[in-house]
N, C-alpha and C positions, 0 to 999 in steps of 0.2 A: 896880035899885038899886045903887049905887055906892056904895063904902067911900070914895073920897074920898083914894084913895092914889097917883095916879097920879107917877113918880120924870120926870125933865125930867132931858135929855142935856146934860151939862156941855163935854163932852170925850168925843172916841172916839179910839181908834187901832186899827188892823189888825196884829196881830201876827201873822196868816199868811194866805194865799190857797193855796186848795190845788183841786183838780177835785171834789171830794166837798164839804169846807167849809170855809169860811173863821172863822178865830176872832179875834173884837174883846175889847178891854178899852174899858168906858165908866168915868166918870167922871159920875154921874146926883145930881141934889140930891131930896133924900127930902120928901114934901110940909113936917113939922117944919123944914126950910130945914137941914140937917146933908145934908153931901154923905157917898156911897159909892163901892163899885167895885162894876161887876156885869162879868162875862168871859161873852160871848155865843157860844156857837157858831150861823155860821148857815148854814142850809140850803136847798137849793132848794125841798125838801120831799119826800114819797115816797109811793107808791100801795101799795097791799095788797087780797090779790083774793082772795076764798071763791071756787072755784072746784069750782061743783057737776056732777058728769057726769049725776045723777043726785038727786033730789029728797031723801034721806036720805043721801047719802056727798058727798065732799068730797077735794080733791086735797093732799096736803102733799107739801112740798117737803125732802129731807136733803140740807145743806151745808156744809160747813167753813165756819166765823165764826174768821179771825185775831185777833181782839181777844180772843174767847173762847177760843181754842184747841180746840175743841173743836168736834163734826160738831152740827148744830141740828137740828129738826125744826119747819120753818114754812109757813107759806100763801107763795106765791107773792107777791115783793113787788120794788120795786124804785124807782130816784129819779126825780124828774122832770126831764127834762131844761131848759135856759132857755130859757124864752119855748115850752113842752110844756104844754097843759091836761093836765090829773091824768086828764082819760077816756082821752086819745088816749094818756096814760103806761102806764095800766095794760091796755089793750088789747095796744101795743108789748111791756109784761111778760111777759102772759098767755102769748103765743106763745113769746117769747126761753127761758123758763123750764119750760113744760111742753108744750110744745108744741100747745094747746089753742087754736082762736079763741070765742069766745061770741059766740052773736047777740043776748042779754039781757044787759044790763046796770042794776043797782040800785046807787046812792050809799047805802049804809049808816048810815058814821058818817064824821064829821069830827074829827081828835082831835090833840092835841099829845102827843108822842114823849115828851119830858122838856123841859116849860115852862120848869125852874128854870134852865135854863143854855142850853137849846137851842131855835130857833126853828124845828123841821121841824114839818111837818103833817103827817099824814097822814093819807087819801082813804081811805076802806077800800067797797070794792065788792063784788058780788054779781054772780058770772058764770055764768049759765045756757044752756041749749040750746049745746053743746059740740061740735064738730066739731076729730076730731084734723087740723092741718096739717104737724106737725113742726116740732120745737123748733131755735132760733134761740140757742143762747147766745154767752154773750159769750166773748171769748178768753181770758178767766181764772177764767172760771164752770166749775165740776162738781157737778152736780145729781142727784140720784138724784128721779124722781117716785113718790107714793107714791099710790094713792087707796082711801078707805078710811070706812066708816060714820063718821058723825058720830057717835056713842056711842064707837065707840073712839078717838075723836081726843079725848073727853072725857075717857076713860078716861087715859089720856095723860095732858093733862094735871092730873088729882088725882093723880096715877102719879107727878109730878114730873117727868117725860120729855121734858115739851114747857113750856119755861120763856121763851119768846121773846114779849115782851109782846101785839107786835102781832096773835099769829097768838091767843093766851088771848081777848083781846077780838074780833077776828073769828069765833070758833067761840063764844063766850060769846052773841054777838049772835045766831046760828041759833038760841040755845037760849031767848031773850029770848021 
């Protein structure tokens, strides 16, 4: 069922291109026929991987987030590259990040980041039967691996500790 709201692109422009995202200003007519602005960031989109060693524990990831200033405590995640299926993304993740390959692989959940302004998606996976190969990072990555019961990664976050959306709904979903 449809609400019947759908806005029609008047006008766009690109106000930036960047390697991570590019941000548009539209100019969209609202069905009532009154025009708006809506400012789109958009994205290539990005994977995020449970990444279990073991049937009850699960791997998180600490790393400095510049936006936040601050060290994070998240599931292994990362972008997709263009014209990169979201599997072949978070496989390429999985290792760059923790050094881990999976021979299981479970699509999860499919979910938008922040709809209201941002168009990333994100893949959120299920990586099982684990085998260490050695981590791959990037040359501006520093990652500490942590792996640790699912209970205390819950505990975490009612803790407050672990505030990072994508990895709340990924560990949310083991608990579903």
């Amino acid at each position: 069922m449809s609400l019947g709201t759908r806005e029609s692109t008047i006008a766009s422009q690109q106000i930036f291109k960047g390697t991570v995202i590019s941000l548009r200003v539209d100019t969209v007519q609202l069905p009532n026929g009154v025009p708006a602005r809506r400012e789109v960031v958009e994205h290539n989109g990005g994977v995020v991987i449970v990444c279990q060693p073991e049937r009850d524990k699960l791997i998180l990831i600490r790393q400095y987030r510049y936006p936040c200033d601050e060290e994070l405590l998240e599931l292994p995640a990362g972008r997709i590259e263009l014209g990169e299926e979201p599997l072949a993304a978070a496989q390429r993740e999985i290792i760059e990040e923790t050094g881990y390959q999976a021979a299981s692989w479970e699509l999860m959940a499919k979910m938008y980041s922040a709809p209201g302004f941002c168009s990333e998606m994100l893949y959120l996976y299920q990586a099982r039967d684990l085998a260490f190969v050695g981590k791959n990072l990037d040359y501006d990555e520093s990652i500490e691996v942590l792996i640790m019961p699912v209970a205390e990664a819950w505990a975490l976050i009612r803790a407050g500790k672990v505030r990072d959306a994508k990895t709340i709904a990924g560990i949310g979903l083991l608990r579903g």
